[in-house]
C-alpha positions as CSV (number, residue, x, y, z in Angstrom):
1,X,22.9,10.2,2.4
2,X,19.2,10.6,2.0
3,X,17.6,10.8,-1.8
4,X,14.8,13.7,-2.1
5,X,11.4,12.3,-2.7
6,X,9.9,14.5,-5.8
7,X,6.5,15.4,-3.1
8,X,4.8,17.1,-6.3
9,X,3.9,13.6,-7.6
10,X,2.2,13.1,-4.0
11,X,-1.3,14.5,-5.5
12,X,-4.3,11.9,-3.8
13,X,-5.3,11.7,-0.3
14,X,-5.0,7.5,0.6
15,X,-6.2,6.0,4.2
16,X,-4.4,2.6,4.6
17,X,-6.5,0.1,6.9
18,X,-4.9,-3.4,7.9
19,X,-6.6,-6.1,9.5
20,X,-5.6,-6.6,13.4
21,X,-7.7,-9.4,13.9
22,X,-11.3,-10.9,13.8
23,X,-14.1,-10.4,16.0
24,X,-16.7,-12.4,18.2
25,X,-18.9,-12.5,15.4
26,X,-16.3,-13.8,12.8
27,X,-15.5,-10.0,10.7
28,X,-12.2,-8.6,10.2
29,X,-11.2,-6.0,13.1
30,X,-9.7,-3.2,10.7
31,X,-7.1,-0.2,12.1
32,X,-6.0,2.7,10.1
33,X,-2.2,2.3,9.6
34,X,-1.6,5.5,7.1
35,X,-3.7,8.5,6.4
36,X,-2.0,11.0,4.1
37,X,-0.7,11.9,0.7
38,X,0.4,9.1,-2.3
39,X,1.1,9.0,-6.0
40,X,-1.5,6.9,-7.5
41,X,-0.9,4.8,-10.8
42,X,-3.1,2.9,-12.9
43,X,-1.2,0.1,-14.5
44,X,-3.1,-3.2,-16.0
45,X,-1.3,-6.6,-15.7
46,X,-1.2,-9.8,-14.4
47,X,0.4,-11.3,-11.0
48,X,1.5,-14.8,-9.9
49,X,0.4,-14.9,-5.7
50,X,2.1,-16.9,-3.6
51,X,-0.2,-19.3,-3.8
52,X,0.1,-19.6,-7.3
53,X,-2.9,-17.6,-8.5
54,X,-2.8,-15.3,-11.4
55,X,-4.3,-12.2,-10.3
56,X,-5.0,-8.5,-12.0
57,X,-2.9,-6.2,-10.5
58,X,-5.0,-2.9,-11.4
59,X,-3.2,-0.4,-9.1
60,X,0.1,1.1,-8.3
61,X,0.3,3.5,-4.9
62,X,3.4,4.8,-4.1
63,X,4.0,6.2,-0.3
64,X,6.5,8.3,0.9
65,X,8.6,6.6,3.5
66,X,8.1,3.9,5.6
67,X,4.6,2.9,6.7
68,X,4.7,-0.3,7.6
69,X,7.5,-0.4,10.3
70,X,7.7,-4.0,11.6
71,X,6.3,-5.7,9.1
72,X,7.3,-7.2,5.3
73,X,3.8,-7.3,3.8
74,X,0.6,-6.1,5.2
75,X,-3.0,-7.8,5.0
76,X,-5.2,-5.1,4.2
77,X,-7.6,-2.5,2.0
78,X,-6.9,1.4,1.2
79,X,-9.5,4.0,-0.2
80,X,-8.5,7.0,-2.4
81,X,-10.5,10.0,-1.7
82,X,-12.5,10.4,-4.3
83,X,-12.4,7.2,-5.7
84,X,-15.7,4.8,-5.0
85,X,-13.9,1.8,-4.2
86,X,-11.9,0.2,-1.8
87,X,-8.2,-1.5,-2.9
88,X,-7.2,-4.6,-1.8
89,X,-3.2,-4.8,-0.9
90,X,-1.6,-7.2,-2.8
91,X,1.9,-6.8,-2.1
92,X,4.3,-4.1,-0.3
93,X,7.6,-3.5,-1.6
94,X,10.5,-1.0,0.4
95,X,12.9,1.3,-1.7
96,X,15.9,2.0,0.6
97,X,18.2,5.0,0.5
98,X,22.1,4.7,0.6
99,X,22.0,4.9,4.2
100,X,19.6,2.2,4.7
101,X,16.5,4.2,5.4
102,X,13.4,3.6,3.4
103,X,12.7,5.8,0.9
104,X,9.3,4.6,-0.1
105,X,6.6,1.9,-0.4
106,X,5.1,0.6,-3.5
107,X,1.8,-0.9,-2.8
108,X,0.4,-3.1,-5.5
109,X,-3.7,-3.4,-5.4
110,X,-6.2,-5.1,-6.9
């Protein structure tokens, strides 16, 4: 059994880049992981990192489905079409449906 994802709330245009690797010269090699539509939220707070940090977590993005495949968390930035600034991923979290399929991600960013 699959839950229907309400695709009116999907209303900004989001590229996703993570970092692959570095470079020769020492910068991050970036590849596009996601371009398409998300539900953007601006929510204020703070956030504990796993290093113990307290962060602002400005941003909530919400994907529909899976983007991230093979991986748990992802190292990365996203832009917001429209928007002059570039995201920083915090955190990834999966929503699963009944059958074990994800539903869809919840990107925290700073």
């Amino acid at each position: 059994m699959k839950l229907n994802f309400p695709d009116l709330l999907l209303s900004h245009t989001v590229t996703i880049y993570v970092q692959k690797g570095i470079d020769a010269q020492g910068k991050p090699i970036d590849s596009e992981l996601f371009s398409g539509k998300c539900h953007f939220e601006r929510k204020e707070g703070t956030k504990r990192t796993k290093d113990g940090e307290y962060v602002k977590a400005a941003s909530k993005v919400y994907v529909k489905g899976d983007i991230a495949t093979d991986q748990d968390s992802i190292k990365g930035y996203l832009n917001i079409e429209g928007a002059s600034l570039n995201y920083r991923i915090e955190s990834i979290t999966k929503f699963y449906n009944p059958d074990k399929t994800v539903h869809h991600c919840e990107l925290e960013v700073i």
